[in-house]
N, CA and C of each residue as an Amber inpcrd file, in Angstrom:
protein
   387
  50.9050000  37.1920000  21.4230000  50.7090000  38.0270000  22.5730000
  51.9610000  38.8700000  22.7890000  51.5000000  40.5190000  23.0870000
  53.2820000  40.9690000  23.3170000  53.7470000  40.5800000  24.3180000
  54.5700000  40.9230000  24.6070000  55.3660000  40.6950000  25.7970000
  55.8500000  42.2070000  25.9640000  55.2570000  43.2940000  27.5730000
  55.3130000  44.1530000  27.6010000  57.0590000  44.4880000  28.7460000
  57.2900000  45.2180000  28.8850000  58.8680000  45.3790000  29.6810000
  57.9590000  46.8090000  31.0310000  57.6430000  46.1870000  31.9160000
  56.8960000  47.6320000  32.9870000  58.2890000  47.3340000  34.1670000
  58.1040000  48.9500000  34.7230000  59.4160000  48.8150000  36.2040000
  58.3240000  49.1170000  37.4730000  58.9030000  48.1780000  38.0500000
  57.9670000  48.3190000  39.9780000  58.8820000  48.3210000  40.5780000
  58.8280000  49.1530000  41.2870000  59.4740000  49.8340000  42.2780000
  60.9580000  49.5490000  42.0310000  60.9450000  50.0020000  41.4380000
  63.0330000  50.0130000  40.4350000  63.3400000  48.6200000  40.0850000
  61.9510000  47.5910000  39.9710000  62.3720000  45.8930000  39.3330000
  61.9520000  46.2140000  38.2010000  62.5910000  45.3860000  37.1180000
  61.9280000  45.1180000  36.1130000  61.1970000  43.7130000  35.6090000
  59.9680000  44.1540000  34.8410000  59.2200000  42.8860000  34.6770000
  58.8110000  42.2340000  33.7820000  58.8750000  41.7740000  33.0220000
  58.2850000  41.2110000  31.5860000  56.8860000  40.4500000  31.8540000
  56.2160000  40.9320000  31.0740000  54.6820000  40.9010000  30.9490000
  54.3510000  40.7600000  30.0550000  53.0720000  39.6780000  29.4850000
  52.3390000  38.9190000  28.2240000  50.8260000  40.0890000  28.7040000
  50.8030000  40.3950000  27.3280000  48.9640000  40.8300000  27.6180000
  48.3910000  41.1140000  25.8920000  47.3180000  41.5060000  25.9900000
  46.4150000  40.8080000  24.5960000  46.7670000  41.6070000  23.9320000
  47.0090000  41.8080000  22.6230000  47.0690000  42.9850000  21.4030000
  46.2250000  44.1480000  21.9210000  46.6640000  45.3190000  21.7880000
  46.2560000  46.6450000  22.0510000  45.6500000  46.8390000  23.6400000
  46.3770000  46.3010000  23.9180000  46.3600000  46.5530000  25.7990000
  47.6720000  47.2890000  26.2840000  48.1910000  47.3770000  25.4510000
  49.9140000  47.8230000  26.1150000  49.7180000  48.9140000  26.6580000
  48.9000000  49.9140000  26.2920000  48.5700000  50.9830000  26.7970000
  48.4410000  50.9930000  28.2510000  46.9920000  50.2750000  28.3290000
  46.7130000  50.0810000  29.6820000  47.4150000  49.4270000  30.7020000
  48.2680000  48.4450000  30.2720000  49.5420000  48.1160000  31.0450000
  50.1900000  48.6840000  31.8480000  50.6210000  49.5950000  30.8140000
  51.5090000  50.6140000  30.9240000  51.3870000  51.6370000  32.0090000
  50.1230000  51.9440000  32.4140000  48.9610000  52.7560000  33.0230000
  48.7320000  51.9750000  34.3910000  48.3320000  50.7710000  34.3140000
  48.3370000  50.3730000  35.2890000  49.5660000  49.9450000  36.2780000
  50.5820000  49.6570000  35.6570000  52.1670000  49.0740000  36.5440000
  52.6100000  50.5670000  37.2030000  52.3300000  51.7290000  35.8640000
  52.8170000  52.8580000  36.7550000  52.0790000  53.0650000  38.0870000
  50.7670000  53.0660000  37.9700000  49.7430000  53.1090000  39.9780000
  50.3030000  52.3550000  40.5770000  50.6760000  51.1600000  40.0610000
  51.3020000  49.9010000  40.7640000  52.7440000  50.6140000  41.6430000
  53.6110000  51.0330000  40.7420000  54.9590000  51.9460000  40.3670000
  54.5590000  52.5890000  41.5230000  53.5800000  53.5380000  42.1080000
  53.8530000  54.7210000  42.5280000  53.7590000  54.2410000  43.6810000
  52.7540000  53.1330000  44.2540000  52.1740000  53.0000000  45.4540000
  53.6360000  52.2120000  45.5040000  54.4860000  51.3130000  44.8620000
  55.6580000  50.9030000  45.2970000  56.7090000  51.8550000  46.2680000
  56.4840000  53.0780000  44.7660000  57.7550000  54.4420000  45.2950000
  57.1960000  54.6460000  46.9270000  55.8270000  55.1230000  47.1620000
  55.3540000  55.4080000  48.2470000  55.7970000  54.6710000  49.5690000
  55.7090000  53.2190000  49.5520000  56.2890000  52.5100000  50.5590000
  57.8000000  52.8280000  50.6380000  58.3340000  52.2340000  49.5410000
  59.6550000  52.2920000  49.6740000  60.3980000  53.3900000  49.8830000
  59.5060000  54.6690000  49.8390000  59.8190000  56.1800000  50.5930000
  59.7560000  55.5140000  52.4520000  59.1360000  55.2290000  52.5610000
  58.3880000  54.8010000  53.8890000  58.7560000  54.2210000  54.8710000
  59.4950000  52.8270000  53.8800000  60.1330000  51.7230000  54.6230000
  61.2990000  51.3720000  54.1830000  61.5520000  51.6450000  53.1590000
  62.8960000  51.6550000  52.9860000  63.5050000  49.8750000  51.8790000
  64.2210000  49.8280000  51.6310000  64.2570000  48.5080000  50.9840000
  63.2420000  47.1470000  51.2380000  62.2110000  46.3390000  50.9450000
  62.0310000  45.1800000  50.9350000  61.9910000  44.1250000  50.0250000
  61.3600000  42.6580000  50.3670000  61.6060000  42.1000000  49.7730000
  60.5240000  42.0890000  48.3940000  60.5920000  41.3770000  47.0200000
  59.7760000  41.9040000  45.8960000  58.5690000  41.5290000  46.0400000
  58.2710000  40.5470000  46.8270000  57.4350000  39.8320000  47.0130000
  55.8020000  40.8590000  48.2830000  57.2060000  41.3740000  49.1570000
  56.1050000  42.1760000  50.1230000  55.5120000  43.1290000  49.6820000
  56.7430000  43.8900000  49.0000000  56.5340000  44.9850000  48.2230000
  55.3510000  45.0290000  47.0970000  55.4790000  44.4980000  46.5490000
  54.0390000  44.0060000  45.2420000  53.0790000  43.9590000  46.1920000
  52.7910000  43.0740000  47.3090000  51.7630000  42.4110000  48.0460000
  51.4620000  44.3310000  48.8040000  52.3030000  44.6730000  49.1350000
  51.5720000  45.5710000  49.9250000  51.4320000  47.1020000  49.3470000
  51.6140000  47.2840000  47.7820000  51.4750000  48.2150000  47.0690000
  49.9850000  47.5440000  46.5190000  49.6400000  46.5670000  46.1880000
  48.4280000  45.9120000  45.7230000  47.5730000  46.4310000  46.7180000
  47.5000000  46.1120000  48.0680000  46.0690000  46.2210000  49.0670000
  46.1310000  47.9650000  48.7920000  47.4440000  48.3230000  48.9050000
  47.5150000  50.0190000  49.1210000  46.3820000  50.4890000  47.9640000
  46.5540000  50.2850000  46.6940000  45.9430000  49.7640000  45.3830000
  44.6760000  49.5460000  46.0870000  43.7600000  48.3880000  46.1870000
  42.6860000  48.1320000  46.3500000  41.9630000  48.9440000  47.6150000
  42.9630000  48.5180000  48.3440000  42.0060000  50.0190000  49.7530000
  41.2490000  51.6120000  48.2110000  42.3320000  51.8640000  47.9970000
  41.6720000  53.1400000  46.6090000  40.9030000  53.0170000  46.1540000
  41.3240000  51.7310000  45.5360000  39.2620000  51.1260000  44.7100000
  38.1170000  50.9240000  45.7170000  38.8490000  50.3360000  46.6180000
  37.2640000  50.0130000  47.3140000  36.9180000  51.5690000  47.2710000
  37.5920000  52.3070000  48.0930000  37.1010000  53.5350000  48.2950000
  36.0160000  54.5880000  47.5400000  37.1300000  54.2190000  45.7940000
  36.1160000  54.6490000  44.8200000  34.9990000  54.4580000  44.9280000
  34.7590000  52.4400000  45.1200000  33.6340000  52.0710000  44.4720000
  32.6660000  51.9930000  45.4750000  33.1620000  52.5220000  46.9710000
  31.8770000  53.5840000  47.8750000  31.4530000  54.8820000  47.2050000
  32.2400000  55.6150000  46.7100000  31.5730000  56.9300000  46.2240000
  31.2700000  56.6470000  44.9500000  31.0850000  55.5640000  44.1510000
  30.3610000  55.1880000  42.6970000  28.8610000  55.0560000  43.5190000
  28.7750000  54.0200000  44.5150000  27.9500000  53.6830000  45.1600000
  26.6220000  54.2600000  45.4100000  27.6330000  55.4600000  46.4440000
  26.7600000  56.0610000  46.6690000  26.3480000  57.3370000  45.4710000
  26.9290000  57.7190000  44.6040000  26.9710000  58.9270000  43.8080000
  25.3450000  57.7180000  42.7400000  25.5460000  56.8350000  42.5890000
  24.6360000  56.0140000  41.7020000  23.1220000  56.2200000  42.6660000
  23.3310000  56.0270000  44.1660000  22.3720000  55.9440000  44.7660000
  21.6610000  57.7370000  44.8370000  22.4840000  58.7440000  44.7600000
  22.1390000  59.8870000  44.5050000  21.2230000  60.1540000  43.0860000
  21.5890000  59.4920000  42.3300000  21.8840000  59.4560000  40.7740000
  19.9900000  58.8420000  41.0470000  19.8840000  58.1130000  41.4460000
  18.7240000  57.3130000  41.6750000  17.7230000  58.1790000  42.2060000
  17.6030000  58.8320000  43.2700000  16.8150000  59.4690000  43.6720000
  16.5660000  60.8010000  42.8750000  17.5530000  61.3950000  42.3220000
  17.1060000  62.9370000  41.6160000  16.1010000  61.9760000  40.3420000
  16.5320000  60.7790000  40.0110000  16.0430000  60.3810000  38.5540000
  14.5060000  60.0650000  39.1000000  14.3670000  59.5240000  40.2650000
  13.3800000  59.1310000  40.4470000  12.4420000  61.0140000  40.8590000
  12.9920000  61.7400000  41.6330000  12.7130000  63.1860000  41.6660000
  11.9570000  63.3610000  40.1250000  12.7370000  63.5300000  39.2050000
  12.4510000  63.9940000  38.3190000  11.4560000  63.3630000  37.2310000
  11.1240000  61.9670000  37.7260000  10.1900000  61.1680000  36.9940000
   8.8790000  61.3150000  37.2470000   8.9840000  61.8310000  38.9280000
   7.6550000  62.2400000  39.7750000   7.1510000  63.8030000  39.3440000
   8.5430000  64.7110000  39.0190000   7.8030000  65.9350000  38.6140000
   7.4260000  65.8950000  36.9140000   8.2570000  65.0340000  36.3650000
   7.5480000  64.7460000  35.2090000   6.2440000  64.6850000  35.1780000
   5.6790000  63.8100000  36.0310000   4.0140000  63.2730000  35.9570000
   3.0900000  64.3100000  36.7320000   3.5190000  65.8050000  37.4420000
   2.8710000  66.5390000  37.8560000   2.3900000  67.7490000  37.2310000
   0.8470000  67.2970000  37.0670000   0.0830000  68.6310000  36.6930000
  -0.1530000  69.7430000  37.0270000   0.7440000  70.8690000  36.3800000
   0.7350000  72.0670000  37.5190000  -0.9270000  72.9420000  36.4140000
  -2.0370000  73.1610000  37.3830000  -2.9100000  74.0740000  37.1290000
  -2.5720000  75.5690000  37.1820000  -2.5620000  75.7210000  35.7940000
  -2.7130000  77.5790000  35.7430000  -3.5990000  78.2710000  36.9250000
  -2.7780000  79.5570000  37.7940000  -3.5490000  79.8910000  38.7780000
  -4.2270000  80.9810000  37.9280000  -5.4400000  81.0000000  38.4200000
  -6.4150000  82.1200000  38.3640000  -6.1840000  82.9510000  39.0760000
  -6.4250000  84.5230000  38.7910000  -5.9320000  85.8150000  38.8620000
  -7.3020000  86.3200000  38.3070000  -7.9640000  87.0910000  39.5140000
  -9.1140000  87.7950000  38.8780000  -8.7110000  89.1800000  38.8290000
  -9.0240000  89.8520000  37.7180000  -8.7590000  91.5050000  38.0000000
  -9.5460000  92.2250000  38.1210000  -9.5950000  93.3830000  38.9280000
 -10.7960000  93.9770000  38.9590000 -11.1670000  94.6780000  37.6960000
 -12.1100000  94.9700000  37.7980000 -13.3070000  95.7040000  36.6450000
 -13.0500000  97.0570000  36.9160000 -12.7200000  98.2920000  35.9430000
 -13.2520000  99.4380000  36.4840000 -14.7220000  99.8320000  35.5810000
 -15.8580000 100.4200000  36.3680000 -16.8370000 100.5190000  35.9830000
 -16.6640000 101.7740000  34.7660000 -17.5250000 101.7210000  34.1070000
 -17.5610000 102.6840000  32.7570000 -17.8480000 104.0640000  33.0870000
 -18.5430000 104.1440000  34.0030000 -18.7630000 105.1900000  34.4460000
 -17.7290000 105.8170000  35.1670000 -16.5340000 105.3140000  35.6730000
 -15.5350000 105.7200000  36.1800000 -14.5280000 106.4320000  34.8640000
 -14.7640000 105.3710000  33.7200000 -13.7150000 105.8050000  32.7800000
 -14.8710000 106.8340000  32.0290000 -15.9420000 107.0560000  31.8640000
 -15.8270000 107.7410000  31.1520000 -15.6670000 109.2050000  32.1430000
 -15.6160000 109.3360000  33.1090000 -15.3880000 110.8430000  33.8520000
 -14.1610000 110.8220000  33.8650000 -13.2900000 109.6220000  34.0860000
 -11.3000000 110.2110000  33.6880000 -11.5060000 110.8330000  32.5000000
 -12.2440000 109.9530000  31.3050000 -11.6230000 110.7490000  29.7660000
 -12.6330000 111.9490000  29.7250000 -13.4520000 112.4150000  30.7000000
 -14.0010000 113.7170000  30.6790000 -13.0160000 114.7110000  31.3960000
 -12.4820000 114.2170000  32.4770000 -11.9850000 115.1670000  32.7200000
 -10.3420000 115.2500000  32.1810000  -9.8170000 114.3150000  31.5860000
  -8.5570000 114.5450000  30.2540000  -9.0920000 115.3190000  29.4050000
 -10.1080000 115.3360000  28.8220000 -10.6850000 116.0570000  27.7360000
 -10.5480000 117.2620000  28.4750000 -10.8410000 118.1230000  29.5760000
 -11.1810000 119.4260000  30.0000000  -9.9880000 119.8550000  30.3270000
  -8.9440000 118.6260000  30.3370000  -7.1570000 119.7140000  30.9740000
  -6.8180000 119.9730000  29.2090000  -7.1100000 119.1840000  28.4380000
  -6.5880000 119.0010000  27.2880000  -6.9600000 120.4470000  26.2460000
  -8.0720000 120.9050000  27.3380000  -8.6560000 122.1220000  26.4520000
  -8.6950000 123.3450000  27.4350000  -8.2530000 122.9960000  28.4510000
  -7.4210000 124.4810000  29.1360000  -6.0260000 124.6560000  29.3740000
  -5.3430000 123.3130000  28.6480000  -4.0830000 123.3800000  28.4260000
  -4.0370000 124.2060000  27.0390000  -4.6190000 124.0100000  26.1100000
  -4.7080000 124.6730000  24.9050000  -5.3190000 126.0310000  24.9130000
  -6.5520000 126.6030000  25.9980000  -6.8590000 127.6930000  26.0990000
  -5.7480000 128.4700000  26.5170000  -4.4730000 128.0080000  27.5000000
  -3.4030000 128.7970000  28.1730000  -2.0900000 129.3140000  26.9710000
  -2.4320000 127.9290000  26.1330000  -1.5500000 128.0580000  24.8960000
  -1.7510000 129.5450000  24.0820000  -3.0310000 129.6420000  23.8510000
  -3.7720000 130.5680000  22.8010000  -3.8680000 132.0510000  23.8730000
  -3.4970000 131.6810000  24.8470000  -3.5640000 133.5950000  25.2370000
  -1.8270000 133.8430000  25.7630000  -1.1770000 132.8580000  25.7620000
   0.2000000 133.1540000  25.8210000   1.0910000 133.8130000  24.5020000
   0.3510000 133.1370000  23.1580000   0.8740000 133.8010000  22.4170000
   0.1480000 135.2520000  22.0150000
């Protein structure tokens, strides 16, 4: 097991932890570290004992905190999933759209009377030149 060397709040500490954890050690004594610096900005010298003890709750008040907004972010997480399981299973029916009809007899007097501009547009052509 190593034996890791971490500093709290300007102590030093020797620490055992499992092969390839040193990292996280390391990671964790510093949060430890900071919430120390923080008090001891605060209050000024104590003893090692308070100090640890009351950088720890400082520490856990954070987590709890997190693990309200895991909480609730999971309970969010829950409802869109469940949202989306319900619109999964919904059959949306193509709307019908009727269009009107134009009667034949309508079109064929437009293309009669296109046909009659189409040939006094061309009669105007033939006496202009």
């Amino acid at each position: 097991m190593p034996e890791v060397s971490i500093s709290i709040g300007g102590r030093q500490f020797e620490v055992s932890c499992q092969e390839g954890e040193e990292d996280y050690l390391h990671s964790a004594a510093k949060m430890l570290d900071d919430e120390a610096q923080v008090l001891s900005d605060q209050v000024g010298r104590m003893p090692e004992a308070r100090m640890l003890l009351m950088a720890g709750l400082l520490l856990a008040d954070k987590t709890a905190s997190v693990e309200d907004k895991i909480k609730e972010a999971r309970a969010q997480l829950a409802e869109r999933d469940a949202e989306l399981a319900s619109l999964r299973n919904v059959v949306v029916e193509p709307e019908r759209i009727e269009v009107a009809v134009i009667p034949q007899g309508v079109t064929d007097s437009l293309a009669e009377m296109a046909a009659r501009a189409e040939a006094l547009a061309d009669e105007i052509e033939d006496k202009a030149r």
